[in-house]
Backbone as a chain_set.jsonl record, in Angstrom:
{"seq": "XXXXXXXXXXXXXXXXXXXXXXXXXXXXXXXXXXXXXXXXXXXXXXXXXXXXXXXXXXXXXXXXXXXXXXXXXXXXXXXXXXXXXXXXXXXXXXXXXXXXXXXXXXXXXXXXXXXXXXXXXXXXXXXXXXXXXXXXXXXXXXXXXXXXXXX", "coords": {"N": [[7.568, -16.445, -7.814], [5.048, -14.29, -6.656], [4.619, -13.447, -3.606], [1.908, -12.592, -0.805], [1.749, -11.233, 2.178], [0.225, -10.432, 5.677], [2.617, -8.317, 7.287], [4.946, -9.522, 9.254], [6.626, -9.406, 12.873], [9.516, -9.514, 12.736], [9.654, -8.724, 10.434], [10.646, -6.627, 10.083], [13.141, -5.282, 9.496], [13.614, -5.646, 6.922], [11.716, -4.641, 5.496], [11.96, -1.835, 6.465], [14.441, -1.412, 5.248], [14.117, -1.427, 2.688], [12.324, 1.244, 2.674], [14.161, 3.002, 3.855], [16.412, 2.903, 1.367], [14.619, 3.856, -0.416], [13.934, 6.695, 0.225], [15.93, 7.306, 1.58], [16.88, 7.95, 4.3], [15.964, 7.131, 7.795], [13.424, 8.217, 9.1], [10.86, 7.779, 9.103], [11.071, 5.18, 10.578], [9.443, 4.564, 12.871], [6.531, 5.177, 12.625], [6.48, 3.071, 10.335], [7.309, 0.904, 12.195], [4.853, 0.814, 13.964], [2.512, 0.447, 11.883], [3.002, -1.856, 11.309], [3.004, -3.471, 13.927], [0.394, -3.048, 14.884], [-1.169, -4.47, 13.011], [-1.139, -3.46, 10.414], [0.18, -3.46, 7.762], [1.181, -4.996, 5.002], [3.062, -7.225, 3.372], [5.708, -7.862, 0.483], [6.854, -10.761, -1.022], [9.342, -12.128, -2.856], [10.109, -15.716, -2.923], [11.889, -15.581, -0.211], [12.842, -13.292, 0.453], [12.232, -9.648, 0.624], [10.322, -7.739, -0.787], [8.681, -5.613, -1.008], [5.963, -3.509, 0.188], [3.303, -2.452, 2.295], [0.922, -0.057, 3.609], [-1.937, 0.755, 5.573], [-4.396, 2.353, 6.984], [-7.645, 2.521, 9.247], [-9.352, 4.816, 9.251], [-9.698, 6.714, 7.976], [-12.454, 8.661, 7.852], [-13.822, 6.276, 9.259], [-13.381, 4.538, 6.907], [-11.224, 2.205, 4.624], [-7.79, 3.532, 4.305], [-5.21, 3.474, 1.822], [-2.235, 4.107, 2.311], [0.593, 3.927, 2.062], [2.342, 2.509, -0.386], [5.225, 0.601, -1.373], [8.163, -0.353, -3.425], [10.896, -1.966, -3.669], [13.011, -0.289, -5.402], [14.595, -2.316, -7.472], [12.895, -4.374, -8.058], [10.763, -2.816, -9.206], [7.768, -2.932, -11.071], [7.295, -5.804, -11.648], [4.799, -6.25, -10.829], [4.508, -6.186, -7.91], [3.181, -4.424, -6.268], [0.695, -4.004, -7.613], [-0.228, -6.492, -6.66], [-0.284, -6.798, -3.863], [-2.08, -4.826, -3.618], [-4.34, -5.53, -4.355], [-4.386, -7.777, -3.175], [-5.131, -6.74, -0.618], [-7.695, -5.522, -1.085], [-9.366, -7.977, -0.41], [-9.023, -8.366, 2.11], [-9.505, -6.51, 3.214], [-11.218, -4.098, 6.01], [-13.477, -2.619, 5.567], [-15.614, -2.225, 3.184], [-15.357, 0.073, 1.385], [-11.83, 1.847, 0.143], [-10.23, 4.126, -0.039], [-7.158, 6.045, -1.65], [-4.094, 7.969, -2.474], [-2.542, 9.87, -4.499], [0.213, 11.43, -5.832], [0.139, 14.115, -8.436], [2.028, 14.0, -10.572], [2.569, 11.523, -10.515], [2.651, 9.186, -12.106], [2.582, 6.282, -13.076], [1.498, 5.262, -11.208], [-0.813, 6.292, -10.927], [-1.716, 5.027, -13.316], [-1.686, 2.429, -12.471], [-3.901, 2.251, -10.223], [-6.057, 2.84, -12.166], [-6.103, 0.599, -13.606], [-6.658, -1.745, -11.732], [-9.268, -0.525, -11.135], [-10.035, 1.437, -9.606], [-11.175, 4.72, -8.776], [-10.719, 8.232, -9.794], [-11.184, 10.445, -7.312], [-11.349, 12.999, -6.321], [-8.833, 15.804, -5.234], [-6.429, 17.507, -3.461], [-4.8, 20.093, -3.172], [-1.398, 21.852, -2.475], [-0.098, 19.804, -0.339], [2.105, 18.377, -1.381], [4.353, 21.537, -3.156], [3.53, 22.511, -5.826], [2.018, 19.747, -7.107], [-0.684, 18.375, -6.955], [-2.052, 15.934, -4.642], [-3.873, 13.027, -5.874], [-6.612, 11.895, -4.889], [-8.054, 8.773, -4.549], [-10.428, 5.814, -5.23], [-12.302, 2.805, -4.313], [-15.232, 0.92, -4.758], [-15.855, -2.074, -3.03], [-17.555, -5.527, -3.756], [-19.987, -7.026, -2.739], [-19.098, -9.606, -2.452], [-16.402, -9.898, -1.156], [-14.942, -10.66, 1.196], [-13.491, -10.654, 4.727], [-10.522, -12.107, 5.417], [-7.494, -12.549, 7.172], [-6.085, -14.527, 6.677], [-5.922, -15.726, 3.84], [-4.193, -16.299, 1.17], [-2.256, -14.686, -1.623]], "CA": [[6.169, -16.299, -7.435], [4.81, -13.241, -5.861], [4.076, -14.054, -1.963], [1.617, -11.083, -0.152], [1.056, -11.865, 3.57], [0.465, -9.123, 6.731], [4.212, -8.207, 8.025], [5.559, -9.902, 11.054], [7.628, -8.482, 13.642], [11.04, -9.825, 12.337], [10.296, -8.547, 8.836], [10.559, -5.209, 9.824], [14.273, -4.967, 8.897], [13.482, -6.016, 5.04], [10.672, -2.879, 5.261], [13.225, -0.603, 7.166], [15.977, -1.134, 4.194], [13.669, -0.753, 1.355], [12.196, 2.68, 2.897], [15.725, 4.213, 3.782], [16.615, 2.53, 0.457], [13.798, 4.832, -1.452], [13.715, 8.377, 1.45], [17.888, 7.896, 2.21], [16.998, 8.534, 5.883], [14.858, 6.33, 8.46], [12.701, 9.452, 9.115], [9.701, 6.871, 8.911], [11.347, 3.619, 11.329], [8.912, 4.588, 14.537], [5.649, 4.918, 12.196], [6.752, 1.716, 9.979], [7.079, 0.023, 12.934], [3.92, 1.097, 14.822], [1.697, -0.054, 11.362], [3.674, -3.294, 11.884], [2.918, -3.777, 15.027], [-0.756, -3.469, 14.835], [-1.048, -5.721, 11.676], [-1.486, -2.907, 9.142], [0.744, -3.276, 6.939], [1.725, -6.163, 3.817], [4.411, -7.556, 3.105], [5.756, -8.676, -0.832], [8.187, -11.351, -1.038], [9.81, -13.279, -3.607], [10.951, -16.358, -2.392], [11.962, -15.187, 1.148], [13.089, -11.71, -0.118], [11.026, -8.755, 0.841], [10.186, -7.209, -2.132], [7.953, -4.139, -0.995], [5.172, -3.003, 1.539], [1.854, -1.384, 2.261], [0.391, 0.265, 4.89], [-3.198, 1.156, 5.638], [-5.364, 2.422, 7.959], [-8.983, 2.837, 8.573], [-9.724, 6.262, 10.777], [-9.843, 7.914, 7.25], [-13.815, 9.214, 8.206], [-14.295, 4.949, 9.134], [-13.12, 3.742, 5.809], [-9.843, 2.286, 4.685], [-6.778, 3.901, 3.489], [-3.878, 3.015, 1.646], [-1.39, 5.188, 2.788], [1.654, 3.853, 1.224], [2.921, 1.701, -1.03], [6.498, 0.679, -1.307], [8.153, -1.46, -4.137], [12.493, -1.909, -4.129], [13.772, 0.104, -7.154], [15.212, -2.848, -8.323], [11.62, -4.856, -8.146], [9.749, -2.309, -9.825], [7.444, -2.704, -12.84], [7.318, -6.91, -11.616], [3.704, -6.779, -10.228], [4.178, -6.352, -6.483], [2.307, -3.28, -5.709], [-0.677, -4.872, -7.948], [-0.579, -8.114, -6.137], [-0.431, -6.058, -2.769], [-3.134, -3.578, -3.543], [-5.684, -6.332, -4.606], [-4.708, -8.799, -1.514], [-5.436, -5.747, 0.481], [-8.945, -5.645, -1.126], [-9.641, -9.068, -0.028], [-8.909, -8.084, 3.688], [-9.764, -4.848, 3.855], [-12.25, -4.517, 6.939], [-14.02, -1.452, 5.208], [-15.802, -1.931, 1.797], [-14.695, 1.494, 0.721], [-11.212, 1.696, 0.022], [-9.13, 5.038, -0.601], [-5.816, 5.806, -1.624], [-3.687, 8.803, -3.19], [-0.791, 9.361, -4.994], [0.971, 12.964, -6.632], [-0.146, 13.879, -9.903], [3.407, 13.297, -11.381], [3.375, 9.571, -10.554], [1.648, 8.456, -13.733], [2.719, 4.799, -13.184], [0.475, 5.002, -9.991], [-2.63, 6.608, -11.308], [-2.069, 3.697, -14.367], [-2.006, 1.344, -11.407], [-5.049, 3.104, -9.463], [-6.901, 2.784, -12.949], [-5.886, -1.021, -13.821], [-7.278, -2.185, -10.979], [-11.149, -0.587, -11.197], [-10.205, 2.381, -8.554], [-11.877, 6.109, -9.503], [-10.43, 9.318, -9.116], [-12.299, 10.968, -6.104], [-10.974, 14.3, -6.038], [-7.84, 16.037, -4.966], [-5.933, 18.197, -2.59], [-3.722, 20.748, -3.206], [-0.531, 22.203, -1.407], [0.728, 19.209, 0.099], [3.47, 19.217, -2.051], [3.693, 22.419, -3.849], [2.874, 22.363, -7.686], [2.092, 18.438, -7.532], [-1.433, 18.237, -6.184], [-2.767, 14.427, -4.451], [-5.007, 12.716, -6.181], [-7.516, 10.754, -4.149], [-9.046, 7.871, -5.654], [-11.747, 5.047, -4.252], [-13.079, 1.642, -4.552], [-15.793, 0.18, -3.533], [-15.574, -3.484, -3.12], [-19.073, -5.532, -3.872], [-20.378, -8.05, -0.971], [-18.761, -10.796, -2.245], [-15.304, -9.888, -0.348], [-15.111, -11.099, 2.945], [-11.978, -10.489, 5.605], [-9.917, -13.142, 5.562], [-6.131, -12.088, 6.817], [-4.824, -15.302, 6.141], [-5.786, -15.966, 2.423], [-3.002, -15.663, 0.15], [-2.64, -14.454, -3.026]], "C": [[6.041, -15.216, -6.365], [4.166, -14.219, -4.485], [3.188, -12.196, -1.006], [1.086, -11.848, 1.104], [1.003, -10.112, 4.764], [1.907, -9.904, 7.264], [4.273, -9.058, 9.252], [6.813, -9.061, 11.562], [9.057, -8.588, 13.181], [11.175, -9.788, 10.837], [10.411, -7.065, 8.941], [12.214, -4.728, 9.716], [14.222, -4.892, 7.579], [12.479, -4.669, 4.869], [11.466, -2.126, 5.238], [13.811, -0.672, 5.939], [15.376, -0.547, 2.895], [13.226, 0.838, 1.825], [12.926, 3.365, 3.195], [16.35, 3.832, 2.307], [15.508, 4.072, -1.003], [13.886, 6.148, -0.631], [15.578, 8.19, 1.541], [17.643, 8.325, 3.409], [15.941, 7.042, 6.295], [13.757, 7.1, 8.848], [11.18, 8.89, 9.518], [9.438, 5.525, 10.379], [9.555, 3.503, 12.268], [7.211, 4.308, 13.904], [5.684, 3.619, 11.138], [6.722, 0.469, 10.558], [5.946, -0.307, 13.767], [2.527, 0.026, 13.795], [2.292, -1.951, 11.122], [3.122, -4.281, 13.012], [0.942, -3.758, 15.268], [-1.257, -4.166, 13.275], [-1.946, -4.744, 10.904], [-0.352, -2.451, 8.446], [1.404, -4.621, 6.297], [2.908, -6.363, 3.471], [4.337, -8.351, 1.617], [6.808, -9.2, -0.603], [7.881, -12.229, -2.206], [10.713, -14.46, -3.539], [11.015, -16.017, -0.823], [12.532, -13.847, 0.997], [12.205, -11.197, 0.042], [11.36, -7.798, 0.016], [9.576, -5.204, -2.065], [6.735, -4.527, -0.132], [4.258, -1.99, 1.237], [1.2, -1.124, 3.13], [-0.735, 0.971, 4.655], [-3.432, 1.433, 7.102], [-6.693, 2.585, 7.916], [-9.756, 3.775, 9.108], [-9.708, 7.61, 9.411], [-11.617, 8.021, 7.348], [-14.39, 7.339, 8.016], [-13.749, 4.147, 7.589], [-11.656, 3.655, 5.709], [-9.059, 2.913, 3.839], [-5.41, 3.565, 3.222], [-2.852, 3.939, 1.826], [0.122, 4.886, 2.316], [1.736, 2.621, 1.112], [4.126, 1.501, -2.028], [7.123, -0.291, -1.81], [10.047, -1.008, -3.933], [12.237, -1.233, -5.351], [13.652, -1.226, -7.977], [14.011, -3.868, -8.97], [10.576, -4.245, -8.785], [8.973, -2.866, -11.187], [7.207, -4.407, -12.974], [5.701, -7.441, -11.263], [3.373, -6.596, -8.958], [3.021, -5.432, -6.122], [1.132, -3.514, -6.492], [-1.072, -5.764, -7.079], [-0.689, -7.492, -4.532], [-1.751, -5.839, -2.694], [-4.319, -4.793, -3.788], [-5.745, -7.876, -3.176], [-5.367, -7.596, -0.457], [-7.068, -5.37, 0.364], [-9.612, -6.957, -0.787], [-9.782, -9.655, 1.301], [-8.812, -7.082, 4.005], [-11.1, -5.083, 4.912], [-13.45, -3.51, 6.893], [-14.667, -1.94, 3.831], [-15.748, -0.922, 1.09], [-13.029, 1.724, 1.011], [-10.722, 3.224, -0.673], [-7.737, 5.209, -0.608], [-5.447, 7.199, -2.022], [-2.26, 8.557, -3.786], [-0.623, 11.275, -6.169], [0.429, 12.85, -8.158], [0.516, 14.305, -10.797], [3.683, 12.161, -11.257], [2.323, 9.382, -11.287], [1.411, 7.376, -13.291], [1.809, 4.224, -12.191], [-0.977, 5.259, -10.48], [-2.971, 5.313, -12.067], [-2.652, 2.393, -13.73], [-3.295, 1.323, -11.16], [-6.006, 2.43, -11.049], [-7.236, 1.267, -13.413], [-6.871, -1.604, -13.129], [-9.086, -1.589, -10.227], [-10.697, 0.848, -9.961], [-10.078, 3.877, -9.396], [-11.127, 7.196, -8.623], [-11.824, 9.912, -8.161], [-12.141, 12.474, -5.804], [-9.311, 14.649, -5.87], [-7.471, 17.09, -4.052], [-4.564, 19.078, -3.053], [-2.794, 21.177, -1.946], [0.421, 21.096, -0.388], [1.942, 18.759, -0.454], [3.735, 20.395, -3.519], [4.103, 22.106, -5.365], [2.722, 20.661, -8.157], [0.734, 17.878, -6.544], [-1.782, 16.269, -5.774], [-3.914, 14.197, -5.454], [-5.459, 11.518, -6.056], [-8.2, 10.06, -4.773], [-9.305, 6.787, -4.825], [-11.735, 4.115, -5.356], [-13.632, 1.093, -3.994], [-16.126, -1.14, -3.943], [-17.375, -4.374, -2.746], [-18.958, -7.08, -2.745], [-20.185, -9.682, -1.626], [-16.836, -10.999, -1.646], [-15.645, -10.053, 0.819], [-13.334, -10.835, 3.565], [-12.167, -11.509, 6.103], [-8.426, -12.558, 5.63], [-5.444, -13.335, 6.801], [-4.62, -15.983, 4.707], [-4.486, -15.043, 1.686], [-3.213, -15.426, -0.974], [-1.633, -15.478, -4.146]], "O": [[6.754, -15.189, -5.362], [3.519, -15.265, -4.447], [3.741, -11.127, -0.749], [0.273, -12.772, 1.123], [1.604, -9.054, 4.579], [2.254, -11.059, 7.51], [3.41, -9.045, 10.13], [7.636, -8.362, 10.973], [9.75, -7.578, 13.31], [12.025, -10.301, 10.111], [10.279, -6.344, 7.952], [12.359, -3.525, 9.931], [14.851, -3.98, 7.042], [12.702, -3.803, 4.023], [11.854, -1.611, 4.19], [13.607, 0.403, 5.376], [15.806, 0.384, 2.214], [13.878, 1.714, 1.257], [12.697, 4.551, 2.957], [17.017, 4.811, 1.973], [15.82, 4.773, -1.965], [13.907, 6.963, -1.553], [16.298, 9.189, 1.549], [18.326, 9.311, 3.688], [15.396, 6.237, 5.54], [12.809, 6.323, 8.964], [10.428, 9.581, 10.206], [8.418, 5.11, 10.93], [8.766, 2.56, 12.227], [6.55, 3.431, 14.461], [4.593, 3.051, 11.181], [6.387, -0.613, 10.075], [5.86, -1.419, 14.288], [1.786, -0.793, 14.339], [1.658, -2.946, 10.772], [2.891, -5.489, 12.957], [0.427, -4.668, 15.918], [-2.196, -3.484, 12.864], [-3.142, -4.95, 10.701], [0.064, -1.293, 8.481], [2.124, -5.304, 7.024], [3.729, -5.462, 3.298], [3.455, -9.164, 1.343], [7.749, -8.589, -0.098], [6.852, -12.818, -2.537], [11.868, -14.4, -3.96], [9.975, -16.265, -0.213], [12.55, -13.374, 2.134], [11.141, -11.764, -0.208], [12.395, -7.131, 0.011], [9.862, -4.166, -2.662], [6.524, -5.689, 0.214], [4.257, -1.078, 0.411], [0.693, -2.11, 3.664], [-0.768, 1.765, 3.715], [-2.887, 0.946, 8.093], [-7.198, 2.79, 6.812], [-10.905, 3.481, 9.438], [-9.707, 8.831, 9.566], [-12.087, 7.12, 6.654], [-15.098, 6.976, 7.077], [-13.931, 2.931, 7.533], [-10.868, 4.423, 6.26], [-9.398, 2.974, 2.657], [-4.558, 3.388, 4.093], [-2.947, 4.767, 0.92], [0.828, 5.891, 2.236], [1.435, 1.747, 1.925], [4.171, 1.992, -3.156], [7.04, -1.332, -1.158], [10.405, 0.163, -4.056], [11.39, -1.555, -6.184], [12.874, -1.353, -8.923], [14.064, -4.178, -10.16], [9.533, -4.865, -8.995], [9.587, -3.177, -12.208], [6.938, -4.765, -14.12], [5.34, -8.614, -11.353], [2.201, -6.747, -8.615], [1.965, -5.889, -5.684], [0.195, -3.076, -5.826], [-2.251, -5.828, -6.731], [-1.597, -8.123, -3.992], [-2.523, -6.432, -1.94], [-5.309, -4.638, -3.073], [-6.615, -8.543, -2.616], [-6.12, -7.918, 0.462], [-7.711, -5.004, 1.348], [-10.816, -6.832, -1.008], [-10.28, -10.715, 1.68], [-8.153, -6.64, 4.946], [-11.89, -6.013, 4.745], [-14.277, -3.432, 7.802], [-13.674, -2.078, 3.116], [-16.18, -1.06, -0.054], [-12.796, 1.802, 2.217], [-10.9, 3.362, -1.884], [-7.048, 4.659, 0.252], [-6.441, 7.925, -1.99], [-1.368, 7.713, -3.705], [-1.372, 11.862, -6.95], [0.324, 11.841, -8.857], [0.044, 14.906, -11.763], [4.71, 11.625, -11.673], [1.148, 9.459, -10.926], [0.244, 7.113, -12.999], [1.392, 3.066, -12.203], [-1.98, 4.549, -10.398], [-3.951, 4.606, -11.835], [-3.545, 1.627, -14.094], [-3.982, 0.488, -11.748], [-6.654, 1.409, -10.817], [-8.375, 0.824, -13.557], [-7.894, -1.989, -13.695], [-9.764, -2.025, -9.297], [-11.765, 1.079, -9.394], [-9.279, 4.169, -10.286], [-10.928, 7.222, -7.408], [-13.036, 9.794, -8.342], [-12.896, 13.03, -5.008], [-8.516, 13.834, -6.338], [-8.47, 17.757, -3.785], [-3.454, 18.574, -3.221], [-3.114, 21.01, -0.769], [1.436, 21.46, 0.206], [2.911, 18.851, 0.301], [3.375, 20.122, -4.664], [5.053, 21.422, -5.745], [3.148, 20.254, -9.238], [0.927, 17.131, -5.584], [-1.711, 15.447, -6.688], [-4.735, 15.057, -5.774], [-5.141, 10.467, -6.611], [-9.002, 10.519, -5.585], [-8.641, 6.631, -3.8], [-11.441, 4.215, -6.547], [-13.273, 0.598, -2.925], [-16.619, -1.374, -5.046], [-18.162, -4.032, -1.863], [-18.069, -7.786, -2.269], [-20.89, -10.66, -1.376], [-16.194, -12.045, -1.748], [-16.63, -9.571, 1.379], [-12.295, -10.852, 2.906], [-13.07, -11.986, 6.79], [-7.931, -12.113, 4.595], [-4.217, -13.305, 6.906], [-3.613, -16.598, 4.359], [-4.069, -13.885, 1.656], [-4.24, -15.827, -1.522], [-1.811, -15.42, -5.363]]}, "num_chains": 1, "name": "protein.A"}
């Protein structure tokens, strides 16, 4: 059974391993730990296993953004980063909701599309020949923030 709750401080080793686990460096630890530490960022577990992670903020022009989302290799393709992304609409503190993702990760846009969220545009140059592409949802007034409902 998928488990999505906000991180606690003593799961930030199970984050840490999967993101040097996917980057091969810690390059990340100091900002991993910072969206940790102010309770933006999800945690997936199976069982007591930490499965994968998601971090948001909401200083994109007042609305929130998903800024990454982070599944084990070996966990992929199981649901987490669904079951994430839609607890995260359920306690988002924004009813507008953006995200991005390269437009060589298919499996993400498929995601992005699954779940009711619209391309919004895009950005080139941030990595070259693989432009972002920004995509939105806006969530209708029967979500309320609740960070301790589970999914």
């Amino acid at each position: 059974m998928i488990q999505i709750s906000i991180a606690e401080a003593h799961e930030s080793v199970g984050i840490l391993e999967i993101d040097k686990e996917v980057f091969r460096n810690d390059s990340r630890r100091k900002y991993l730990e910072q969206a940790i530490g102010e309770k933006k960022c999800l945690v997936a577990k199976r069982d007591t296993s930490i499965t994968g992670f998601l971090i948001y903020h909401t200083d994109f022009f007042d609305f929130s953004f998903i800024s990454l989302v982070m599944v084990h290799p070996l966990e992929r393709g199981k649901g987490y980063a669904k079951s994430m992304m839609t607890y995260f609409e359920k306690i988002s503190p924004t009813k507008k909701i953006f995200s991005s993702t390269n437009e060589s990760n298919g499996k993400m846009q498929k995601l992005f599309s699954s779940i009711g969220y619209i391309r919004s545009g895009y950005i080139e140059n941030l990595d070259e020949g693989d432009p972002e592409i920004i995509y939105f949802k806006k969530l209708n007034d029967n979500f309320l923030f609740n960070p301790r409902q589970e999914c």
